[in-house]
MMTF fields as JSON, N, C-alpha, C and O atoms, coordinates in Angstrom:
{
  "mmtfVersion": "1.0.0",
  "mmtfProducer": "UNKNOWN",
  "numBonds": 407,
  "numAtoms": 408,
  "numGroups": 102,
  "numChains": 1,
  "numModels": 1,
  "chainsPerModel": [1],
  "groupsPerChain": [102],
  "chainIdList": ["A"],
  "bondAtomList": [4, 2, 8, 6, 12, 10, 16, 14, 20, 18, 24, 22, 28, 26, 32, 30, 36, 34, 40, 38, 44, 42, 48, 46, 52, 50, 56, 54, 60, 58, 64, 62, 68, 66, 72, 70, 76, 74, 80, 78, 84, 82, 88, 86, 92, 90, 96, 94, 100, 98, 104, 102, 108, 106, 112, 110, 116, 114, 120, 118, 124, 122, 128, 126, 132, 130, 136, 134, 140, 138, 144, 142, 148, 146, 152, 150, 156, 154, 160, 158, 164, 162, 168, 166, 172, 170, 176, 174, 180, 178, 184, 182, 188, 186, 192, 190, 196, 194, 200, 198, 204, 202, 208, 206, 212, 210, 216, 214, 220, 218, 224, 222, 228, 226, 232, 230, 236, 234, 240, 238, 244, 242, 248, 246, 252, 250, 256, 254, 260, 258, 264, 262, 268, 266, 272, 270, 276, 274, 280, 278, 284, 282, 288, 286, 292, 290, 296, 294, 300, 298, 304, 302, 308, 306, 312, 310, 316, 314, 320, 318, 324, 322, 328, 326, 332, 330, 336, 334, 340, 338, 344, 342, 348, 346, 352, 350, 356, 354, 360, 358, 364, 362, 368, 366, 372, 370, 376, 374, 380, 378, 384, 382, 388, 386, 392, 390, 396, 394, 400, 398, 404, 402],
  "bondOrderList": [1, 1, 1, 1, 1, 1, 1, 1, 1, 1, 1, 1, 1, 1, 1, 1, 1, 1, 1, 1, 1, 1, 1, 1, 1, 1, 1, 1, 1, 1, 1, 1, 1, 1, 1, 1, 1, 1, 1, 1, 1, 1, 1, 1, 1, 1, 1, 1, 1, 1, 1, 1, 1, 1, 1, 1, 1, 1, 1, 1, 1, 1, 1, 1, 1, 1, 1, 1, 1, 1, 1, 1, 1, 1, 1, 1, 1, 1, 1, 1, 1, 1, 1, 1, 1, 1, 1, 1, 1, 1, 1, 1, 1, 1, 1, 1, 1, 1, 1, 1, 1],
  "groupList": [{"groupName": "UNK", "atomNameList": ["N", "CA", "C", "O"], "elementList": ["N", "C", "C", "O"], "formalChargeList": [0, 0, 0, 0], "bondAtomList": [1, 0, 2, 1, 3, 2], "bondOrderList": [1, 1, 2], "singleLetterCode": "X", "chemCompType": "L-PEPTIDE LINKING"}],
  "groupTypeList": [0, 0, 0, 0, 0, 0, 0, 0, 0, 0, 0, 0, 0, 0, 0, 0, 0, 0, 0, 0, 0, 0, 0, 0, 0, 0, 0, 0, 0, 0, 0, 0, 0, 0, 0, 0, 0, 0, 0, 0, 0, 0, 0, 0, 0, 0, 0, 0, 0, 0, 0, 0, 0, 0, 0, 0, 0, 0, 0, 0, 0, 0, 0, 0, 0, 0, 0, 0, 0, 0, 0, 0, 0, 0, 0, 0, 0, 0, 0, 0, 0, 0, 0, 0, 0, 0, 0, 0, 0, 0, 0, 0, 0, 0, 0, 0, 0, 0, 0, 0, 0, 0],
  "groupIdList": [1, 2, 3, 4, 5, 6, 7, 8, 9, 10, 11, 12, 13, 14, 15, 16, 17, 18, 19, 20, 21, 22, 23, 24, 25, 26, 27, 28, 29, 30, 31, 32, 33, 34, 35, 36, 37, 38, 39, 40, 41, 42, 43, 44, 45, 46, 47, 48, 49, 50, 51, 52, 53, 54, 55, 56, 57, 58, 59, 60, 61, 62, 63, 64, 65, 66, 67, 68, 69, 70, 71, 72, 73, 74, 75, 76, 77, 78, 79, 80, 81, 82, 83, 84, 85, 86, 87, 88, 89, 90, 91, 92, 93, 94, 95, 96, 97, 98, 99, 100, 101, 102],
  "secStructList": [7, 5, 7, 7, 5, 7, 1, 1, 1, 6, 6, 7, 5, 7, 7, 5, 7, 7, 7, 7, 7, 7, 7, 7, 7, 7, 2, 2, 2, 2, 6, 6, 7, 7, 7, 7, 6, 6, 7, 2, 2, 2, 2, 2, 6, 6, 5, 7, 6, 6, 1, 7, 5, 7, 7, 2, 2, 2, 2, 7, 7, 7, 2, 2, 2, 2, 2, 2, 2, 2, 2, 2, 2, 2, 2, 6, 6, 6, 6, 6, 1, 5, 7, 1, 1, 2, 2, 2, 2, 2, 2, 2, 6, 1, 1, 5, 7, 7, 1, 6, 6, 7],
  "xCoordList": [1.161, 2.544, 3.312, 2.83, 4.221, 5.337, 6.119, 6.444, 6.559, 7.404, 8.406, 8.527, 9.248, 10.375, 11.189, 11.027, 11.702, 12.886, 14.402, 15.011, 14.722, 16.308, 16.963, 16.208, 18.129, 18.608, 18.975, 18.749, 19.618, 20.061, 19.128, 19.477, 18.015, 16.858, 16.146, 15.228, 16.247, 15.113, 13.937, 13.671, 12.957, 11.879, 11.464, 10.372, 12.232, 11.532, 11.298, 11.932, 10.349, 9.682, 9.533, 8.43, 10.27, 10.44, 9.916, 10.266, 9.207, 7.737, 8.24, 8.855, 8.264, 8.318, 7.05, 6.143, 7.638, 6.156, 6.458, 7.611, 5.695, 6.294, 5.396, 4.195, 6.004, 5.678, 5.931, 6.852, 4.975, 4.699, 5.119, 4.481, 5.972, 6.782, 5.838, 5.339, 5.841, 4.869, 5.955, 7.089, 5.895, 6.568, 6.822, 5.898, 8.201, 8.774, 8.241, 7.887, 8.396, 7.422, 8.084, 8.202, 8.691, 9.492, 8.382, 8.053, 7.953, 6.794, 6.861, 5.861, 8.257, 9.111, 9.029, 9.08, 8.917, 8.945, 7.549, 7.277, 6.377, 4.938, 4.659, 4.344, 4.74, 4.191, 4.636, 4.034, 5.767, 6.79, 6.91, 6.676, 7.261, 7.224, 8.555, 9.26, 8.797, 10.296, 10.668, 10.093, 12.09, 12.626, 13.041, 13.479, 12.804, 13.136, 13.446, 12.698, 15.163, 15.266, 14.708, 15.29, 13.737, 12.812, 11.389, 10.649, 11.157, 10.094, 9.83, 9.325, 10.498, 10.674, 9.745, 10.131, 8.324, 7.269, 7.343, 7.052, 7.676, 7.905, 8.977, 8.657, 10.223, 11.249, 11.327, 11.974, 10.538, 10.601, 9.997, 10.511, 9.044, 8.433, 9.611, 9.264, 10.557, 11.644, 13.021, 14.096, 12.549, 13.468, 12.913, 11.687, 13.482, 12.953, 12.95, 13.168, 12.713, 12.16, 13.908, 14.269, 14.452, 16.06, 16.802, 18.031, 16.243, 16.522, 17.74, 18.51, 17.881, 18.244, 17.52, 16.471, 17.986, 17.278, 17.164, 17.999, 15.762, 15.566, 15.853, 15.905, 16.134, 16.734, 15.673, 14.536, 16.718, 15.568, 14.761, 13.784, 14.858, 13.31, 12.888, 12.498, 12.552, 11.798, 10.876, 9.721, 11.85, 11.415, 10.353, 9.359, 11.155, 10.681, 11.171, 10.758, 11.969, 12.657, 13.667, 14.551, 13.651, 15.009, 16.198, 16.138, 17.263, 18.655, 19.072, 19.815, 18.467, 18.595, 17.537, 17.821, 16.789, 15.858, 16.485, 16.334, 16.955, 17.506, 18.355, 18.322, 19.421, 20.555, 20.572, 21.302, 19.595, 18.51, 18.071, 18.472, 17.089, 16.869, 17.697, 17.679, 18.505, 19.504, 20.449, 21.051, 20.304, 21.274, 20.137, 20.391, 18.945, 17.922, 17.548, 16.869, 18.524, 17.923, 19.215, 19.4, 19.929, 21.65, 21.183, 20.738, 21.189, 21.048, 20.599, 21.234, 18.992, 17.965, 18.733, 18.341, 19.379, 19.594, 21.497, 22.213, 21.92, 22.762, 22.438, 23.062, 21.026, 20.438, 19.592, 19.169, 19.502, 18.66, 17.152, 16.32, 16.884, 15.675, 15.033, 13.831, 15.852, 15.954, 16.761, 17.89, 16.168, 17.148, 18.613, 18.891, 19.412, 20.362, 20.237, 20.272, 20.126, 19.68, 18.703, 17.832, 18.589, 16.775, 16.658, 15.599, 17.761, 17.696, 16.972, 16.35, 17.348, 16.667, 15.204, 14.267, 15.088, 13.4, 12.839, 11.756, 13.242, 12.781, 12.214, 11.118, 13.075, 13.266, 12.275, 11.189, 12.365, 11.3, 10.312, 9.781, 9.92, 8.38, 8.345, 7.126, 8.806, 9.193, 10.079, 10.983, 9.719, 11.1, 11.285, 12.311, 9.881, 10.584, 9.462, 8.418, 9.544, 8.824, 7.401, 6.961, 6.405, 4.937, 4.65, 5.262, 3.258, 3.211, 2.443, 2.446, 1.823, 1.83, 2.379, 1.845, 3.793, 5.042, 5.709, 6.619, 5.174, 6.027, 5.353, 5.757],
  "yCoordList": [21.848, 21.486, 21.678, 21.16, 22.219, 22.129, 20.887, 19.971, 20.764, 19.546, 19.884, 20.726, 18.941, 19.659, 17.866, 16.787, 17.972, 17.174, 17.363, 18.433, 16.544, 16.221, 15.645, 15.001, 15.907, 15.414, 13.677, 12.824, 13.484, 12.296, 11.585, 10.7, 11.807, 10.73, 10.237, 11.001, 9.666, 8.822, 8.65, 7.557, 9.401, 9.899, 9.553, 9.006, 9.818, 10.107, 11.802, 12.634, 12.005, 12.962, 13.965, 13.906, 14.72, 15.718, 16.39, 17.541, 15.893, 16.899, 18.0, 17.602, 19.377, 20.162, 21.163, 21.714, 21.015, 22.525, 23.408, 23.632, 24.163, 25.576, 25.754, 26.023, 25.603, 25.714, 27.396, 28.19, 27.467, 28.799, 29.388, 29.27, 29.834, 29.421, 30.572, 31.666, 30.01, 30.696, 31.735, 31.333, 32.886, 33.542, 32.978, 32.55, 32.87, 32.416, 34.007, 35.07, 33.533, 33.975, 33.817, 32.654, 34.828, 34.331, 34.172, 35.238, 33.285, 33.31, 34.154, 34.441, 34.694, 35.754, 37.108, 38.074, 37.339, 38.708, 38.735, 39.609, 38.124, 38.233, 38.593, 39.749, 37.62, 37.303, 38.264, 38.43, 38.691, 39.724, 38.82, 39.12, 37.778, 36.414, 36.69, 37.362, 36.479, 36.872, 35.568, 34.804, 35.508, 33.658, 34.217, 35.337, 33.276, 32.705, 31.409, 30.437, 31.413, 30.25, 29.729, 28.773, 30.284, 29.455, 28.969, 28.306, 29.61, 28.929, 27.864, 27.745, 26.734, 25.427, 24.911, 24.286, 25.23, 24.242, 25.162, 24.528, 26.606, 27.162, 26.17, 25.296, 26.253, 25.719, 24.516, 24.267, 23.398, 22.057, 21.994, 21.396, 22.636, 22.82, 22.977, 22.691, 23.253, 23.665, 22.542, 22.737, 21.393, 20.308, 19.219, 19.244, 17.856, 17.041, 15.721, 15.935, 14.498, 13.599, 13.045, 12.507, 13.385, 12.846, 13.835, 13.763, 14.71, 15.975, 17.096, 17.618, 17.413, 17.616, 19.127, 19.06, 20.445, 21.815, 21.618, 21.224, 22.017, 22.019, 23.057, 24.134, 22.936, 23.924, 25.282, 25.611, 25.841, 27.205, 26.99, 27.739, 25.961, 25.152, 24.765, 25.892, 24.104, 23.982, 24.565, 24.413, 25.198, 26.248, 27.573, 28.188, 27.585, 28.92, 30.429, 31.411, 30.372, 31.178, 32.184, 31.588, 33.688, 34.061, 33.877, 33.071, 34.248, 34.112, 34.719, 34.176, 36.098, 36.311, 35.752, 36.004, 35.275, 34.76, 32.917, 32.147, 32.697, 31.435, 30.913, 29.868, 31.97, 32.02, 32.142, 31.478, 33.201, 32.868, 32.171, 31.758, 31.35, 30.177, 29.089, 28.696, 28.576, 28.14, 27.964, 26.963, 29.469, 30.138, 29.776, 29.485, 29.998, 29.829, 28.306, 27.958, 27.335, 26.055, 25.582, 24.366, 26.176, 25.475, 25.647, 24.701, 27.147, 27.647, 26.702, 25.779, 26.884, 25.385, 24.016, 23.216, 23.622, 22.211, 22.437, 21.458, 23.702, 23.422, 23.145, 22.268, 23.846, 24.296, 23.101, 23.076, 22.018, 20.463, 20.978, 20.442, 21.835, 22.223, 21.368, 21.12, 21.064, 20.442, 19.452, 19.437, 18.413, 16.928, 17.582, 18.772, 16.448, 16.616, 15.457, 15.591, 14.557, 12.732, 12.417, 12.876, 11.498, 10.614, 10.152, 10.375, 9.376, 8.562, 9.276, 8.752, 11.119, 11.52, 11.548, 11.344, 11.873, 11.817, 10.576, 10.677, 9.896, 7.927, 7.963, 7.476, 8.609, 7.922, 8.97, 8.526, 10.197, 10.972, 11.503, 12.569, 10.815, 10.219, 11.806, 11.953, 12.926, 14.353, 14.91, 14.716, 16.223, 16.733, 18.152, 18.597, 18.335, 19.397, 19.597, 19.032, 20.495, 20.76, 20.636, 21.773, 19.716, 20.396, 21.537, 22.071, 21.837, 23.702, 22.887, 23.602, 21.606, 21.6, 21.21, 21.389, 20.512, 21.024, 22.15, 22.105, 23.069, 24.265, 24.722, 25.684],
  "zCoordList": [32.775, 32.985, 31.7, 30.693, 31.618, 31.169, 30.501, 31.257, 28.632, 28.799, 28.015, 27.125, 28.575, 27.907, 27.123, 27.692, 26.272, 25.842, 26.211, 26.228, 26.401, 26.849, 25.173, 24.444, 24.811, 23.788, 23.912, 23.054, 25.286, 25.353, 25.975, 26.756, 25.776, 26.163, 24.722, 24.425, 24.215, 23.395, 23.558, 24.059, 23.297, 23.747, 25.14, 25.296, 26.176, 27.356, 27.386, 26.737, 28.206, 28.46, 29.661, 30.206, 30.094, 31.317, 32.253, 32.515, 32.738, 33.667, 34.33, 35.32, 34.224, 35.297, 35.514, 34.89, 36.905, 37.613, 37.838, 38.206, 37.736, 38.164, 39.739, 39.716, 40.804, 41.957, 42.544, 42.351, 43.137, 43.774, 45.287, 46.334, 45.136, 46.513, 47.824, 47.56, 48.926, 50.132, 50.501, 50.238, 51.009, 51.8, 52.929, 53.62, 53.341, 54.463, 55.264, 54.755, 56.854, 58.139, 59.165, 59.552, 59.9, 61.194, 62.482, 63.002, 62.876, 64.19, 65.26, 65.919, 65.555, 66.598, 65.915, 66.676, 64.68, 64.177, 64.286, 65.11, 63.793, 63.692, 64.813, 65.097, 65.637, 66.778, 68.282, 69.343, 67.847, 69.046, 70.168, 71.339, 69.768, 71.308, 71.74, 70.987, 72.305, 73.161, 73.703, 74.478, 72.918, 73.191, 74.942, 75.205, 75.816, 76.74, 77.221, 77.109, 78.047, 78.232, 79.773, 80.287, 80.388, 81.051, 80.809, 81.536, 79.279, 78.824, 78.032, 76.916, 79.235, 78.708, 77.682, 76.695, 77.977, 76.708, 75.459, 74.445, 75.199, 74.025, 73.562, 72.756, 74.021, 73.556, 73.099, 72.082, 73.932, 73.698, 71.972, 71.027, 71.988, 70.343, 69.337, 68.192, 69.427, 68.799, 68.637, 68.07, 69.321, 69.677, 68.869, 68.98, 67.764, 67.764, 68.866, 70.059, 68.411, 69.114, 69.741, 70.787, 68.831, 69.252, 69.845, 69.84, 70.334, 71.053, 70.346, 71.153, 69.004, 68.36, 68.034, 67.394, 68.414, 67.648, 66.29, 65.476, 66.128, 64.582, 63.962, 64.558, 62.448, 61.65, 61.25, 61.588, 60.354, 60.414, 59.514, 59.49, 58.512, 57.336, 58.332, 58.637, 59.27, 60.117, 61.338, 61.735, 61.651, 62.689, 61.911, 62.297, 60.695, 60.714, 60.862, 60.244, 61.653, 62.293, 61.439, 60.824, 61.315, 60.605, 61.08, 62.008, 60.882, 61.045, 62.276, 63.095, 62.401, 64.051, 65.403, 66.574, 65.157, 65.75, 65.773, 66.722, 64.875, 65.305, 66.036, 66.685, 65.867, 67.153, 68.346, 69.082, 68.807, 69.863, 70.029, 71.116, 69.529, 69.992, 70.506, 71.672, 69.461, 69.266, 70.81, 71.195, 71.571, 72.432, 74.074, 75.243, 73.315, 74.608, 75.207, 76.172, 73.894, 74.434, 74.422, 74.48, 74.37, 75.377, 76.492, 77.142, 77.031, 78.353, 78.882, 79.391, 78.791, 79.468, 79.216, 80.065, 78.64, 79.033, 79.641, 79.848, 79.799, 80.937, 81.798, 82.395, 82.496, 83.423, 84.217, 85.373, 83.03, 83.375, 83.365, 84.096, 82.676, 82.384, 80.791, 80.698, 79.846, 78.821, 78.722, 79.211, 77.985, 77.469, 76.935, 76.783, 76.715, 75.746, 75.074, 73.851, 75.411, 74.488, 74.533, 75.272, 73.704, 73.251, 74.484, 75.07, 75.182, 76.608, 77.867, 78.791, 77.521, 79.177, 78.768, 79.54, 77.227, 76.667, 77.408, 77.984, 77.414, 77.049, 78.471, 78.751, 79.411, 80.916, 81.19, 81.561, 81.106, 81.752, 80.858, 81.169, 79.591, 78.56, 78.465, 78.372, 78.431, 77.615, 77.869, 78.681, 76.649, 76.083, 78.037, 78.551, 78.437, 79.356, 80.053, 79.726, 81.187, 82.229, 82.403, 82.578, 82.438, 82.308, 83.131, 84.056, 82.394, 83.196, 84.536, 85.538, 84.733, 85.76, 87.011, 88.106, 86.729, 87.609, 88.262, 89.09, 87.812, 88.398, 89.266, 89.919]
}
C-alpha cells in the first residue's frame, strides 16, 4: 500500500489502494440472449425487491441493452405480467409468472 501525507493533517496518515478494476461485461452481448417482454422470469431478475429496474452497475447491462430492458419491463407490467409496487409483490409472494403457470 501506498502512503501518502496530507499537509493539514498532523501526522495522520492516508491509506490508498490501488484497486484493479474487472472489465465490465454486458450478459446480452456475451450471451446473444434476446430481451423479451414475455419472458417474465428473465426479467423479474432485473427488478429489485421494491419493484424498482435495476441500474446498469447492477445489471450489467450496456447502454443499449439497458434501454431495452428498461423498455421490455414497462411493456410486461402494462400488460399485468409484472409488479409495479412492493404491495402486488407482498400479495402475490413474487415478482412474476412461475414457469409453472403457464
Amino acid at each position: 500500500m501506498a502512503y501518502t501525507r496530507r499537509p493539514e493533517s498532523a501526522g495522520r496518515v492516508r491509506r490508498t489502494r490501488n484497486l484493479a478494476v474487472k472489465a465490465a461485461f454486458c450478459p446480452f452481448c456475451v450471451g446473444k440472449v434476446k430481451i423479451d417482454y414475455k419472458d417474465v422470469s428473465m426479467l423479474s431478475h432485473y427488478i429489485s425487491g421494491q419493484g424498482k429496474i435495476g441500474s446498469r452497475r447492477r445489471t450489467k447491462a450496456c447502454a443499449k441493452h439497458q434501454r431495452r430492458l428498461a423498455e421490455a419491463i414497462k411493456r410486461a407490467r402494462f400488460l399485468a405480467m409484472l409488479p409495479f409496487t412492493p404491495s402486488h409483490i407482498w400479495k402475490t409472494g413474487s415478482l412474476g409468472v412461475h414457469r409453472s403457470e403457464i
